[in-house]
N, C-alpha and C positions, 0 to 999 in steps of 0.2 A: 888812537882812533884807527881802526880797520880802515884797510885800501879796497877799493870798488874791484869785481872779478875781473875788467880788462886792464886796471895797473897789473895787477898782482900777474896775470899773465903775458904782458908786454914785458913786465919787472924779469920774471922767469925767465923767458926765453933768450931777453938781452943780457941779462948774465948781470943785471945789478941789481938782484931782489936781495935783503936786507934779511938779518934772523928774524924780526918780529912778522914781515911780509913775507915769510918760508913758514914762520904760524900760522899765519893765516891763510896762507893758500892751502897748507893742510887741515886745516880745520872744514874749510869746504868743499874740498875735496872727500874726505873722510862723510861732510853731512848730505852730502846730493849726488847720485849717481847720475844727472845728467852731465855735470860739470865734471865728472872724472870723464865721460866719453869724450865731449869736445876737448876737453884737456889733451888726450893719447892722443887723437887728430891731428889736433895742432901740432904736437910733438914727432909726427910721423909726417908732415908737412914741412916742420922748421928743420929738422935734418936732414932732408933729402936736400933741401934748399941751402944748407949750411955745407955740407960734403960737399955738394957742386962750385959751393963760390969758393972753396978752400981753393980749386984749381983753375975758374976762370970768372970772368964778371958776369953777374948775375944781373938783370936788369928786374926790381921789387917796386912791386905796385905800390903808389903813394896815396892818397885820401882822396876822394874823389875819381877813382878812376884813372887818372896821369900816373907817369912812372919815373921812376929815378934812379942814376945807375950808380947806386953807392952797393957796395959789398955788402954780403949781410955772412956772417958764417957764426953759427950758435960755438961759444967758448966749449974746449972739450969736458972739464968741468961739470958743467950744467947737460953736458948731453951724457957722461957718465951718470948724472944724478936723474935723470929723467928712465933712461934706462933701468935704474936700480927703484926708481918709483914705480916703474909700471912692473916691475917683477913685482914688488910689494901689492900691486892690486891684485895679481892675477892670486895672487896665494890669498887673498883677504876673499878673495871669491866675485869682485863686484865685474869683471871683464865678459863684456857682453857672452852670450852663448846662450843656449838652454833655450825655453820659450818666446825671448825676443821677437818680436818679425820684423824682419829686413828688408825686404822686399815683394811685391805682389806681380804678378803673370798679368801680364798686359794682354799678350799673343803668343799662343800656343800652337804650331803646324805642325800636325804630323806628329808630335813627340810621344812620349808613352809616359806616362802616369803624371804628367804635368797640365793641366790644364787651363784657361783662362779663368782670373780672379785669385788662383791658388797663392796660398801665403808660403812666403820661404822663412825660414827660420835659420838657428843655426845646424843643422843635419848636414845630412853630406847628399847630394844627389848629383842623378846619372841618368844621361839620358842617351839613349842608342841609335834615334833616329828621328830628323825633324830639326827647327829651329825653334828655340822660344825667347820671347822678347819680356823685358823685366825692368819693372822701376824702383828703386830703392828709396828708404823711407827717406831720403835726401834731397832724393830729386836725378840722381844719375840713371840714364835709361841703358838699357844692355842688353844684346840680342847674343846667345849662346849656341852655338850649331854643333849639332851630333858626329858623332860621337863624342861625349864630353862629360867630363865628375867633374863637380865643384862644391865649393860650399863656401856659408857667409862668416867672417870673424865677427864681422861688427857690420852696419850698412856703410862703413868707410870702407870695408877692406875683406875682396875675395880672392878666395884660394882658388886657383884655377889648376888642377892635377893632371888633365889630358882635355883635347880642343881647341875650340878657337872660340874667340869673342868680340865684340865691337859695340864700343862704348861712347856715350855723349852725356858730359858731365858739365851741369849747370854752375855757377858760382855758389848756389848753394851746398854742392857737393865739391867745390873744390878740394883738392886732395886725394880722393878716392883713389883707392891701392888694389892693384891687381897682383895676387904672391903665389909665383909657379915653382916648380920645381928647379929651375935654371935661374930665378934671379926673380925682382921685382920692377914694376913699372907705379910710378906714384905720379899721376893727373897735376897740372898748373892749369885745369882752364883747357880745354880743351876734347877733338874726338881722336879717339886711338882703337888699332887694334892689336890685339896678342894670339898668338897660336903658337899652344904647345906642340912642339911635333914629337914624332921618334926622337928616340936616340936621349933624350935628355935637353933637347935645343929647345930653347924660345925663341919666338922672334916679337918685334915692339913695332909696332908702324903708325905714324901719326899724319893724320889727313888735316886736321887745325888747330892749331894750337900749339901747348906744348907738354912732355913727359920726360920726368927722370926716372932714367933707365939705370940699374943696377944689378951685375951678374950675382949671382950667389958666389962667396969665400973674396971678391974683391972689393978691396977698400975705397975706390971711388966709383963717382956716379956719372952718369953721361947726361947731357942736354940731348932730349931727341925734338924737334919741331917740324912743322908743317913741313910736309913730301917725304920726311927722311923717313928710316929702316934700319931697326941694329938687330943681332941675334946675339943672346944668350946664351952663352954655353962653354963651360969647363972654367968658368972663373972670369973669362971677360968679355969686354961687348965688340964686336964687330959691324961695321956698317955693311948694308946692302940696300936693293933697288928695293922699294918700294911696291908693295903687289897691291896694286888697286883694286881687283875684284875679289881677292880674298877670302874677306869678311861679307854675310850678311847685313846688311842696315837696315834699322829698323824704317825705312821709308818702303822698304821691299817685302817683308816679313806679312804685311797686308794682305797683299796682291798673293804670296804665295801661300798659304792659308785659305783667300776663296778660290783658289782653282785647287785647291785639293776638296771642299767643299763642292766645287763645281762638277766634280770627277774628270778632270784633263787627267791626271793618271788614268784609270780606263782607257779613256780616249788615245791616249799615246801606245799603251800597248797594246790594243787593238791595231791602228795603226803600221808597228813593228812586225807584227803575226803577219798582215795582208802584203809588209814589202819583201818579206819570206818565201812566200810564197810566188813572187816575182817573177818570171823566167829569167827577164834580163838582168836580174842581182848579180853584181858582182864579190863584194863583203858586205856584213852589216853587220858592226860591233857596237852592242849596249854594256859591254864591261861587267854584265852580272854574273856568268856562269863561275866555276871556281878554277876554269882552265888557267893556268901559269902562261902569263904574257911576259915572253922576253923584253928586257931593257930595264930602264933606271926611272922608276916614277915614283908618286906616292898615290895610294888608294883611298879617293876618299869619300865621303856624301856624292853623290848626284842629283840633278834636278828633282830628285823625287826621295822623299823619305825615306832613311836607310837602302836606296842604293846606292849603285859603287860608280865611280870615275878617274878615270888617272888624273892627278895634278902632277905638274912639271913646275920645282921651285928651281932647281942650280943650273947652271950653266951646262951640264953635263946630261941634264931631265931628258931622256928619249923612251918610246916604243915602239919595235921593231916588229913589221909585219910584211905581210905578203901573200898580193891579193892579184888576180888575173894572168899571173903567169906570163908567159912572152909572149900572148896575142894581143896584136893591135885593137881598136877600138875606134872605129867612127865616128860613136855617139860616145858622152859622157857624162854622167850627173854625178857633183861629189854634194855631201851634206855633211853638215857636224852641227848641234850644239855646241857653242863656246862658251867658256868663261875667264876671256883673256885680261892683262892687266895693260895699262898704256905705259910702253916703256920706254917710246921714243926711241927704240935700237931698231938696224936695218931693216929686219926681218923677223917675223915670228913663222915658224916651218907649221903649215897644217898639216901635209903630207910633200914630201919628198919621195921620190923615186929615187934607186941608185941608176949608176950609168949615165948619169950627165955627162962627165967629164969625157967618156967615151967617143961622145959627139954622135950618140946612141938617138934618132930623129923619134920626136913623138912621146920621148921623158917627160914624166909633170912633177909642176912644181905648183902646190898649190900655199900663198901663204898672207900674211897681213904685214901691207910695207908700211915704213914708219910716218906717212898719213893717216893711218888706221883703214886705210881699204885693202880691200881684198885685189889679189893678183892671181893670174893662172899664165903660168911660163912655160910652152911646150918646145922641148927641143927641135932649133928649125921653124918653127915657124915665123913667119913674117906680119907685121899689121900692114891693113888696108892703107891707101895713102891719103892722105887727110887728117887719119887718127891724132888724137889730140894727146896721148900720152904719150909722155917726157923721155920713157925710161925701154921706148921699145917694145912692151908685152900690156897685153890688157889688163888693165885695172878696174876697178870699181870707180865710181865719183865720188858718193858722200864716206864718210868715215863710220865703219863698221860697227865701232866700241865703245860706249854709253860712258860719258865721264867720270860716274861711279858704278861698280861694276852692277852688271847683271847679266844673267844668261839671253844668250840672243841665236838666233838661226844663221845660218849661213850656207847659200846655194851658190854653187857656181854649173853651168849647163855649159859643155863642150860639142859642137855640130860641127867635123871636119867639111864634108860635103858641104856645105852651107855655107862655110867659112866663118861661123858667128861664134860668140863666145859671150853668155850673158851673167849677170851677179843680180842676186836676191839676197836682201836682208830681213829679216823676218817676216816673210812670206810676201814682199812685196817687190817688184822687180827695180833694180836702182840705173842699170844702164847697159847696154848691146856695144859691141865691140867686132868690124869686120877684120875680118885677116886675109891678106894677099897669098899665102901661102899656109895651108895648113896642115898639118901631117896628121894621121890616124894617132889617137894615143895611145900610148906603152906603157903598163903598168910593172908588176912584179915584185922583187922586194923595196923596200920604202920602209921610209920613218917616221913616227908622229914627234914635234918638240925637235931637242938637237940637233943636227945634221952633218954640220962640218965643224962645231967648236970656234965656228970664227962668226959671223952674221948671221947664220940659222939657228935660231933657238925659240924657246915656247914656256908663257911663263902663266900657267894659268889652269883651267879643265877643258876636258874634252869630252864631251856627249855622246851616246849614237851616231858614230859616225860610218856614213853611207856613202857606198860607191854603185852607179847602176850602168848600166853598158845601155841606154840609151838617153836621150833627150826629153828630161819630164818636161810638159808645158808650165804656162801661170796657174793655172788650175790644179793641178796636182801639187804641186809647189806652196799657194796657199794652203789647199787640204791639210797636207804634210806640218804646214806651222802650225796651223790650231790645233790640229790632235797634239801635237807634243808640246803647246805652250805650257806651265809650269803657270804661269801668274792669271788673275782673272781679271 
């Protein structure tokens, strides 16, 4: 008597399936090409899951939902034979590819030849510029951002060859494999994301859940779960912080889709042109020209389809500029688009001046302390007495950086004369700060990102950022956010 397809494949993967039940599981396997997909699934499931318990406890879901923390690791045996069974499909010919579709274009922004509704198949695509959001015939949803080549194996399992992605994978789609050039990440349940970078390096970062992480050429696999961060590269996996704004999510993908419908682009460089034309400008860098910016960054998308931004991932991530020279400064308005990640470390450096250490009166230090608000540190100067902040210099009140990421505005207005010092977050004013003492500020050279290698660092993007040698008011301030808002 024939055994039912989930003996035959509990039998299988527990490693006490029987000759007559090795008949039968090939016989239908050989008669139905949906059972050979789910089969390589499982099989690409039970291994990553069997590698992993080989070196620590694995906790596997029991029936109903509850869990049980018995060991599971598929015998090597059976996972030789599974391997030599899926070599035997691929040459029979039945491994997905070719006409299949895999997935359909949910949300398409800004990309080039990708559209909403479009069917993905097995091809290979590229896209240059834009974000596009995708749901596979599984049920796993995935937003892709440009610059990025991919393509599908199967709707369990994509090659991801340069970019980044961020993924939400139902129980329907448990499993779902992401296969880069550094290594692979294989889904339990959970949202993750991956970015190919230079050099050959992945990185794996998971916001819920959990993913096994495996570099290319090494023999085991890593547990990555909720918060954590590993990179890929040269054979084994490394932990790191966790970059919360990173990735694209599809909750955002939306929003930025109708402001490009909306025309905010227009609206922002329109915008750019009219603060050019400025008297009182002092820099204003959108990062698009193809001028060579000294320092250590990486170049990537920006708020707007196929432009450019510096991202700062390492501890070492700086850009080095130099804006206003040795003249003082009475008035001061600094601006940036951010896309920073919450890292909980002292400080993230928006701009740094040199000359602190000098005891140089009038140095700024503009940056986000680890409340997530904004601060402006001018050497010498003093707060008003009353001030309610803890640490000596003016801060913001509410916390700057949206729990998952998104690009946000960030004004701080510097008035020596006045003694005031106020913070705007997107385009809205958050809190006025008096100072008992105020020095003119000093600009010159400065850094965006690293600073000192010890508490100043920057772990995220930075947008159009503007410095104006006077005091813009509320009004100008909101103007400034809706031309360059990115979402609608």
């Amino acid at each position: 008597m024939k055994s039912d397809w989930e003996t035959l494949i509990h039998a299988y993967l527990d490693g006490t399936i029987d000759a007559e039940q090795l008949r039968d599981l090939n016989e239908r396997l050989l008669a139905d090409a949906g059972a050979r997909r789910v089969f390589s699934e499982l099989l690409n499931v039970d291994s990553a899951l069997g590698d992993l318990a080989a070196g620590c406890p694995v906790e596997m879901p029991a029936a109903g939902g509850s869990k049980s923390g018995r060991m599971r690791s598929m015998p090597l045996r059976w996972v030789g034979a599974a391997a030599a069974g899926i070599v035997f499909a691929v040459g029979a010919g039945w491994w997905p590819g070719g006409d299949r579709s895999y997935a359909t274009v949910e949300r398409a922004a800004g990309t080039n030849g990708l559209s909403d509704g479009a069917v993905l198949r097995g091809g290979r695509y590229e896209i240059e510029a834009g974000s596009v959001a995708l749901v596979t015939t599984r049920g796993a949803r995935i937003v892709i951002e440009a610059p990025a080549e991919f393509s599908f194996v199967s709707a369990q399992r994509l090659r991801l060859t340069r970019g980044r992605l961020a993924a939400e994978v139902p129980p329907s789609a448990k499993g779902f494999t992401v296969v880069t050039p550094s290594g692979d990440a294989v889904d339990l349940g959970t949202r993750f994301g991956v970015d190919v970078m230079g050099g050959g390096a992945t990185e794996v970062h998971v916001f819920e859940g959990e993913v096994v992480a495996k570099a290319s050429g090494s023999p085991t696999r890593q547990s990555v779960r909720d918060g954590q961060a590993v990179t890929l590269e040269r054979g084994v996996n490394v932990s790191r912080d966790l970059r919360s704004a990173a990735f694209i999510q599809l909750d955002e993908i939306g929003g930025l889709q109708a402001g490009l419908v909306a025309g905010q682009r227009s609206k922002a460089e329109a915008a750019m042109e009219q603060l050019r034309r400025d008297p009182d400008l002092i820099a204003l860098h959108d990062f698009e020209s193809d001028e060579q910016l000294p320092g250590t960054f990486r170049l990537v998308q920006g708020r707007w389809p196929g432009s450019r931004a510096p991202e700062f991932v390492n501890e070492g991530d700086h850009l080095k500029l130099d804006a206003g020279g040795d003249r003082e400064w009475p008035q001061l308005t600094l601006a940036a688009w951010v896309r920073l990640d919450r890292l909980g470390a002292p400080f993230q450096s928006l701009l740094h001046t040199d000359g602190w250490s000098e005891d140089r009166k009038g140095q700024v230090h503009w940056m986000v302390t680890r409340l997530n608000t904004m601060r402006l540190a001018l050497r010498g100067n003093t707060l008003a007495p009353g001030a309610v902040e803890a640490d000596g210099f003016p801060d913001s009140r509410t916390s700057v950086l949206p729990e998952q990421g998104r690009w946000v505005h960030l004004v701080t207005v510097y008035d020596a004369p006045a003694g005031m010092v106020r913070f705007y977050l997107n385009g809205r004013l958050d809190s006025e700060t008096r100072q008992a003492l105020a020095h003119p500020a000093r600009l010159g050279a400065a850094r965006i990102g690293n600073w000192d290698r010890q508490d100043r660092r920057l772990s995220g993007r930075v947008d159009e950022l503007m410095l104006l040698g006077r005091a813009m008011d509320d009004r100008e301030i909101r103007a400034l956010f809706e031309a360059g808002n990115p979402y609608r």
